[in-house]
N, C-alpha and C positions, 0 to 999 in steps of 0.2 A: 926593586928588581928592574931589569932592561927588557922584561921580555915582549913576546908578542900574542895576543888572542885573536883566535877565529869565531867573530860569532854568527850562528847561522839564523837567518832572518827568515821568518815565517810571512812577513810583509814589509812590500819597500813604502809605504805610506804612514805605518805607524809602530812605534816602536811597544812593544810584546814586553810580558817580566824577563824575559831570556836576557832580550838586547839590554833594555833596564837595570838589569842585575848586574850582567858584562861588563856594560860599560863605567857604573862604579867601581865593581874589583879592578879592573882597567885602573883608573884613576889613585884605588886607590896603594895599589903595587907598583906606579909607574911603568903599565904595561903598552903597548902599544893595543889599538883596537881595530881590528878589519872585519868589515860586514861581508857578509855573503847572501847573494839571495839566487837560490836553483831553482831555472825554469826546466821541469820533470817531462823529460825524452819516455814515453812508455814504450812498449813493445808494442807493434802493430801489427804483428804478424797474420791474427785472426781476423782483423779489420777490413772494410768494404774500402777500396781505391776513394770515394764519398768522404767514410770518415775519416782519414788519414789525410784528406787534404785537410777539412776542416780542423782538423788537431793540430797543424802545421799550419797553419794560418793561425789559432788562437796561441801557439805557442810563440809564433814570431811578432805578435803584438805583446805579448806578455814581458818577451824580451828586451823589445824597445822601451816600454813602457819603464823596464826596471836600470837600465841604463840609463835615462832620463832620469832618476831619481837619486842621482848620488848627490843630490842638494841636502837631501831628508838624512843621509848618513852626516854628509858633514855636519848639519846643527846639530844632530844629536852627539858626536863628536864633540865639538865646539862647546856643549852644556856641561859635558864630564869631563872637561880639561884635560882632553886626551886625544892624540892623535891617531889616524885611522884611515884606511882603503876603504872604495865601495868595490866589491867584484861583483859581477853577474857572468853567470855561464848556464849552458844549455847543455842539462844531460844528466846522467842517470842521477839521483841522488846522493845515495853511497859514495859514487865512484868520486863523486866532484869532493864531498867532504876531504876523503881519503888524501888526494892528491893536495887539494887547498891548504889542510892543517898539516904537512909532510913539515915547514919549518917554524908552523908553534907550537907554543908552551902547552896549550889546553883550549880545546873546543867544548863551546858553549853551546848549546841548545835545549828548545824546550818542549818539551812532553805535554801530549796533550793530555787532559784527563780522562782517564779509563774506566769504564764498568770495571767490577770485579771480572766477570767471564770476557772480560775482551782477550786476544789471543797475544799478550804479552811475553814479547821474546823475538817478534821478527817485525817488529816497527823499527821505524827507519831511526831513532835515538839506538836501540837495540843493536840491528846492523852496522850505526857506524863505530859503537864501541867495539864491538870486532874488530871492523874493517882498517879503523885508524890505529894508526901510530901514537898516540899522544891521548892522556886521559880526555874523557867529557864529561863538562860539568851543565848535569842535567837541572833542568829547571822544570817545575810543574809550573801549566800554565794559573793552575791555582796559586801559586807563591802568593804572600805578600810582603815578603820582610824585600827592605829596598840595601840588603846587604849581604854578602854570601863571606863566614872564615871568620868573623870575630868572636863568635863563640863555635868552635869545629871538635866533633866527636868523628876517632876513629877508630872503626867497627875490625879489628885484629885476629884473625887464626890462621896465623902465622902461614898462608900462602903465597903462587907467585904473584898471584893476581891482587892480593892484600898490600903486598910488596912494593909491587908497581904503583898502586895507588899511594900509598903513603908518601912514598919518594920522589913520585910526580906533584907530588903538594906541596914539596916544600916550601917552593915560593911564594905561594897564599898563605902555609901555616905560619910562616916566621909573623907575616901581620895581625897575626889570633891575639886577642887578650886574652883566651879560656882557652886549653885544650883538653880535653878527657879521652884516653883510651880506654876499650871495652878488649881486655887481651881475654881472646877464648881460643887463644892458642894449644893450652891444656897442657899436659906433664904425664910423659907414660913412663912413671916409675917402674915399670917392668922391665924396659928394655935400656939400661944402663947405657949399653956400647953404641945404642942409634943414635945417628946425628937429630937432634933438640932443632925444633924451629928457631931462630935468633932471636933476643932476648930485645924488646922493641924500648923499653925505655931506656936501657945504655946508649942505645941507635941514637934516640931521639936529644938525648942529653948531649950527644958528641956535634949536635948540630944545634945544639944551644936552644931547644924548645923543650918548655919546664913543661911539664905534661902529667894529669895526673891518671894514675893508671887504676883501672878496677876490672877485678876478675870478671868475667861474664863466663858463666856457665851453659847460656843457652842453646841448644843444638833444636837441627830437625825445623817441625815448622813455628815451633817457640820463638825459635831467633831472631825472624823481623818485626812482629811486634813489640819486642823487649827493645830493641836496638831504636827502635820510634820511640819505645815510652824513654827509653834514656834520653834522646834527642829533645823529647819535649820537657823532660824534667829540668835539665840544665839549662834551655833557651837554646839550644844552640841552633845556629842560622847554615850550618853545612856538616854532613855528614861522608868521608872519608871512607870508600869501602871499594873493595876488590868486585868485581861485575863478572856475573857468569862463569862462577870455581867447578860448574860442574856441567854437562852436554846441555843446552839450551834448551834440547827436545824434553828431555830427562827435566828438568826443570817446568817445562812448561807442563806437562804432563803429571808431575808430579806436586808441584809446587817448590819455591826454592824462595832465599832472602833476595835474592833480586829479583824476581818477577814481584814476591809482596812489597819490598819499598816503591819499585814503580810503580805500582799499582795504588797506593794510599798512602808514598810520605807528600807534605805539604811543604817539606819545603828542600832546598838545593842539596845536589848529591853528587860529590865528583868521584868516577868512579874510574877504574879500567881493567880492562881485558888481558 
């Protein structure tokens, strides 16, 4: 592929599993690679005149600081035989993603690891899969595999959100040696005349990805552990799944497959909204 990745950098000194990961699928899709690293504008409104200068002072050395360092992207760059931007910008986090990744392929970032009770669903991986345009391929800071798509399970019922993900993968999956879909799409024989979710492995087949398909039954809060133990039974190194099918809040409050895989998978998840 020609394409282009945004990966978002946790630190401009040393490179994270996110960037790590990135910048192999980079290399090994022939994507292009751009770092990003956001220095966080907070809201100052409740703030003393005191700390608001001092935020403002530590934010514009952060700044310099991280400009200075597009030495540290380029070798890492230069090691994955892949070419690549350093950006720095100053401002809210969301908003810089949003706008940054408007013409690539897939942004990269990574998650840090959670308690179970942490309030998963409005961390900032979370918001920028809303907010952007374009899937994210989330990384636990746990990872350890130094590969994301050679062996990819894609978690299928038949949504829009499932849809976008699948179709925003193609250009990682064409590089899979393995693919496994888990369709829990379902079959309501009852209703004859409804339009049927589309049928994913004709899809996949028309794009030349041999894929093998297995029913998944699982619903409710079955379905992200089942979808991990598949993940783990086959090896696979990336998981393929639609992000937030149902109100966030509702999710969070309730429990849902995206709050449980960010919360306990180990390893990369491209997902979108």
């Amino acid at each position: 592929m020609s394409g282009e990745f945004l990966i978002h950098c946790r630190s401009h000194t040393e490179a994270g599993p996110a960037q790590q990961l990135g910048l192999g699928l980079a290399a090994r899709t022939g994507a292009r690679a751009n770092g990003l690293y956001v220095v966080s504008l907070y809201p100052a409104a409740f703030a003393t005149p005191e700390t608001v200068a001092l935020t403002l002072t530590a934010a514009n050395s952060e700044y310099e600081e991280a400009l200075a360092a597009a030495a540290f992207w380029r070798i890492q760059t230069q090691r994955a035989g892949v070419a690549g931007d350093w950006l720095v910008c100053e401002d809210d986090p969301v908003e810089a993603l949003a706008r940054a990744s408007l013409l690539s392929d897939l942004l990269i970032m990574e998650r840090p690891t959670l308690s179970p009770e942490a309030p998963t669903g409005f961390g900032l991986v979370s918001r920028a899969a809303f907010a952007c345009s374009v899937p994210v391929l989330v990384v636990p800071d746990c990872c350890c595999t130094q590969a994301a798509g050679t062996v990819a399970l894609i978690a299928w019922n038949g949504s829009r959100e499932s849809a976008r993900a699948v179709e925003r993968a193609l250009p990682v999956l064409r590089w899979a040696d393995r693919i496994v879909a888990l369709d829990g799409s379902g079959h309501d024989s009852t209703s004859q005349r409804r339009m049927p979710s589309p049928a994913l492995k004709p899809w996949l087949e028309r794009h030349s990805l041999k894929t093998e398909i297995r029913s998944f039954a699982h619903d409710g809060a079955a379905a992200g552990p089942a979808i991990l133990e598949a993940a783990q039974d086959i090896g696979a190194d990336l998981i393929v799944m639609g992000a937030w099918g149902h109100a966030r809040l509702a999710e969070m409050i309730l429990g849902g497959v995206t709050r449980y895989l960010f919360q306990h998978s180990d390893r990369p998840m491209l997902v979108a909204h």
